[in-house]
VOROTOR-928201 format. One record per residue: residue in one letter; x, y, z of N, C-alpha, C in turn. Coordinates in pm, whole numbers, padded with zeros to 5 digits, always signed. Each point is the difference from the previous one (the first is absolute). Layout:
residues N
AXYZXYZXYZ;...
***
This chain:
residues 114
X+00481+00839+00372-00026+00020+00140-00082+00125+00022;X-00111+00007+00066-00070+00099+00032+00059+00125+00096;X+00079-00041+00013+00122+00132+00121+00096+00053-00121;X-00029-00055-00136+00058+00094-00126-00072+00043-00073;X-00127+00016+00033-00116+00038-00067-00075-00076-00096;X-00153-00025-00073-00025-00034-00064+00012+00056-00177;X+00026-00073-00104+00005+00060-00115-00144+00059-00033;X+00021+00146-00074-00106+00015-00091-00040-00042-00091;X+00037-00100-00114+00003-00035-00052-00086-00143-00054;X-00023-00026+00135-00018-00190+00017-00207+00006-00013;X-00026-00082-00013-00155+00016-00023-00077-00119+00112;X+00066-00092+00046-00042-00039+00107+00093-00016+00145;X+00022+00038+00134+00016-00065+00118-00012-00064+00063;X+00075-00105+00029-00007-00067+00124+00067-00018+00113;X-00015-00001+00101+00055+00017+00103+00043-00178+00084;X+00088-00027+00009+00051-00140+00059+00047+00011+00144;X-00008+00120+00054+00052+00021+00170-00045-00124+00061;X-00141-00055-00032-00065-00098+00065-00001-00123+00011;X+00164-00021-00028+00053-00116-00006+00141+00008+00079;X+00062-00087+00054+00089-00048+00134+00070+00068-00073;X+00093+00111+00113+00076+00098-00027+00177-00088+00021;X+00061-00052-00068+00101-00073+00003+00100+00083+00051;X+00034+00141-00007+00075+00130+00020+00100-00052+00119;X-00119-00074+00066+00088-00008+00180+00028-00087+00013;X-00021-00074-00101+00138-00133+00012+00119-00012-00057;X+00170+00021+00090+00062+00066-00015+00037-00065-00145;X+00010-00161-00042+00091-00041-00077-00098+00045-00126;X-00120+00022-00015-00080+00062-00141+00023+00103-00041;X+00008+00106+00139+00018+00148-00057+00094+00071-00114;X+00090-00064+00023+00070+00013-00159+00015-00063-00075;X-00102-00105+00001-00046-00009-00156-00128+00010-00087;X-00070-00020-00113-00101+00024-00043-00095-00079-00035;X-00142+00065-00065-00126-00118-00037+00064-00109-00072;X+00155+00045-00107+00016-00075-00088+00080-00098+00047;X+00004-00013+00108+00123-00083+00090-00103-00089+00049;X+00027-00168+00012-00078-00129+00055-00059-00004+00141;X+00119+00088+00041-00046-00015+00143-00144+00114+00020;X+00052+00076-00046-00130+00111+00074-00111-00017-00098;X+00008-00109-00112-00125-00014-00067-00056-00079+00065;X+00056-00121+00098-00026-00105+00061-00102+00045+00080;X+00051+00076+00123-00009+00108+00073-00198+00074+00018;X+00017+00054-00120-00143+00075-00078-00065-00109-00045;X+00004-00147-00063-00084-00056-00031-00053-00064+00101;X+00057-00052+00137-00035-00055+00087-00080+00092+00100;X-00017+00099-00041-00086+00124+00094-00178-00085-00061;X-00052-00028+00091-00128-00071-00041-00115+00127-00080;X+00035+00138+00034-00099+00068-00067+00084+00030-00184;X+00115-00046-00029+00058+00013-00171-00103-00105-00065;X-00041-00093+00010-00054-00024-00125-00109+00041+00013;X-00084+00013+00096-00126+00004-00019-00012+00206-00068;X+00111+00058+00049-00002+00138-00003+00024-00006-00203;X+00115-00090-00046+00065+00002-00124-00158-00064-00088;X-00050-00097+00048-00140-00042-00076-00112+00089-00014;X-00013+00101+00084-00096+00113+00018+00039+00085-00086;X+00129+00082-00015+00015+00050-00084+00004-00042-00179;X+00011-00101+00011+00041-00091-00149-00188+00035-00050;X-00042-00031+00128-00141-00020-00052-00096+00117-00029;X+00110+00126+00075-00096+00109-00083+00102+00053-00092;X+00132-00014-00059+00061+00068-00108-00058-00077-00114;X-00006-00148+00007-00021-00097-00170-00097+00083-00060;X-00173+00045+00103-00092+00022-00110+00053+00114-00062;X+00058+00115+00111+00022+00176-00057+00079-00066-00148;X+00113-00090-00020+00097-00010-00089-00070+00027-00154;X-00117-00088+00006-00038+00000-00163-00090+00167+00003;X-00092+00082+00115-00038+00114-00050+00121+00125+00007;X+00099-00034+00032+00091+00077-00046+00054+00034-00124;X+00028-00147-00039+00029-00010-00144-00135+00087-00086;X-00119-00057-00004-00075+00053-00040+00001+00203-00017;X+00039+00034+00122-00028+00140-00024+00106+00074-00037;X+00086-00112-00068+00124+00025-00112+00147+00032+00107;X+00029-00028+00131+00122+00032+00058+00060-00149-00066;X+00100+00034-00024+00109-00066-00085+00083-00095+00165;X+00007+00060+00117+00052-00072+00105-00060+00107+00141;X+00053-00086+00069-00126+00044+00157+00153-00036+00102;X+00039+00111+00068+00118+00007+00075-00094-00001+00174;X+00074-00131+00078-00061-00030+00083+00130+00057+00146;X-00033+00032+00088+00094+00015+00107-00037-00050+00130;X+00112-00109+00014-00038-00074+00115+00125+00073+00163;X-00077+00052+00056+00097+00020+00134+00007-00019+00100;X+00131-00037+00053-00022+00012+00120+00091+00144+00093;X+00092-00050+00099+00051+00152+00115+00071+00014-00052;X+00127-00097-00071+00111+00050-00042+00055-00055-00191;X-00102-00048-00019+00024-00069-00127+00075-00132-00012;X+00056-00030+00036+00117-00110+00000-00041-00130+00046;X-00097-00047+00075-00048-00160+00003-00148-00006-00016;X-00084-00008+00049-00128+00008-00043-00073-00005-00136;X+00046+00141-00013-00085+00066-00133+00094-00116-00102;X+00137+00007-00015+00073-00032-00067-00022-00155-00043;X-00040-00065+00118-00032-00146+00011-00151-00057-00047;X-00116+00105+00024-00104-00021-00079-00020+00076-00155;X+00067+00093-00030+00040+00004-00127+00026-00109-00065;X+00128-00063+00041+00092-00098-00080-00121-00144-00008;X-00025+00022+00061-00156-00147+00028-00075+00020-00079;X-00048+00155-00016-00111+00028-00116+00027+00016-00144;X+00111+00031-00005+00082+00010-00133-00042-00136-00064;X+00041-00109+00046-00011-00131-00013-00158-00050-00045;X-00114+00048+00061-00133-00014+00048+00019+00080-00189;X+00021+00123-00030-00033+00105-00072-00005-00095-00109;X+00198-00041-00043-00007-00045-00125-00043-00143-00004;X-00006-00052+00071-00119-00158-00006-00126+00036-00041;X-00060+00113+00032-00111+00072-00081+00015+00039-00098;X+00175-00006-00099+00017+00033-00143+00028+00169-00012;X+00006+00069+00117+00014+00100+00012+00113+00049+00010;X+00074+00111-00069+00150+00064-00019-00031+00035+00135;X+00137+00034+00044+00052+00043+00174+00112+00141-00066;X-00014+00028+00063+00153+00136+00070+00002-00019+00144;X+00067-00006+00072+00064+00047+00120+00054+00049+00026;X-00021+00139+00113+00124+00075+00039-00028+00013+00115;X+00160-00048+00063-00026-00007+00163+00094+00153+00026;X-00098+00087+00050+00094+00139+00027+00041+00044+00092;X-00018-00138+00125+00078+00050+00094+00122-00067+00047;X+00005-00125-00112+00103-00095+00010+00131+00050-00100;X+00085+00000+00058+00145+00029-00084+00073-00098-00058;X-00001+00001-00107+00010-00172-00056+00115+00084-00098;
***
């Protein structure tokens, strides 16, 4: 969540605010991206795929000149206000996108208490 700051660490940002803020609907708010409903929720926002295909379409080429200039892995940070549906929910989507590309994943959701 960007109201906990961004990591130093991470080598790319993205920002997901710009997708239907589920927060204020009472029965979502406590729960998360990783929960059906509020993934439901975010995919039916008409700007997620076209927003999730835009990005797909500029990380694939960076993927292979990364490798090339020898980084061993490329730590991506997706956010949104509070961490917990959004970011969490297009993560878990891209994760999926990642290793269908044959690509190892880590995930760490750090604002979710699991």
């Amino acid at each position: 969540g960007f109201r906990n700051g961004i990591r130093c660490e991470v080598d790319i940002v993205m920002d997901v605010r710009l997708l239907l803020n589920q927060h204020w609907i009472l029965e979502l708010k406590p729960k998360t991206g990783k929960d059906e409903e509020v993934g439901n929720h975010i995919r039916n926002d008409e700007n997620f795929e076209t927003f999730l295909n835009n990005f797909k379409a500029m990380i694939k080429p960076l993927l292979p000149r990364y490798a090339h200039e020898g980084k061993s892995y490329l730590t991506i940070a997706i956010g949104c206000t509070g961490g917990r549906h959004r970011s969490v929910f297009t993560v878990e989507t891209l994760k999926q996108w990642f290793e269908g590309e044959g690509l190892q994943t880590h995930i760490e959701h750090r604002d979710l208490k699991e």
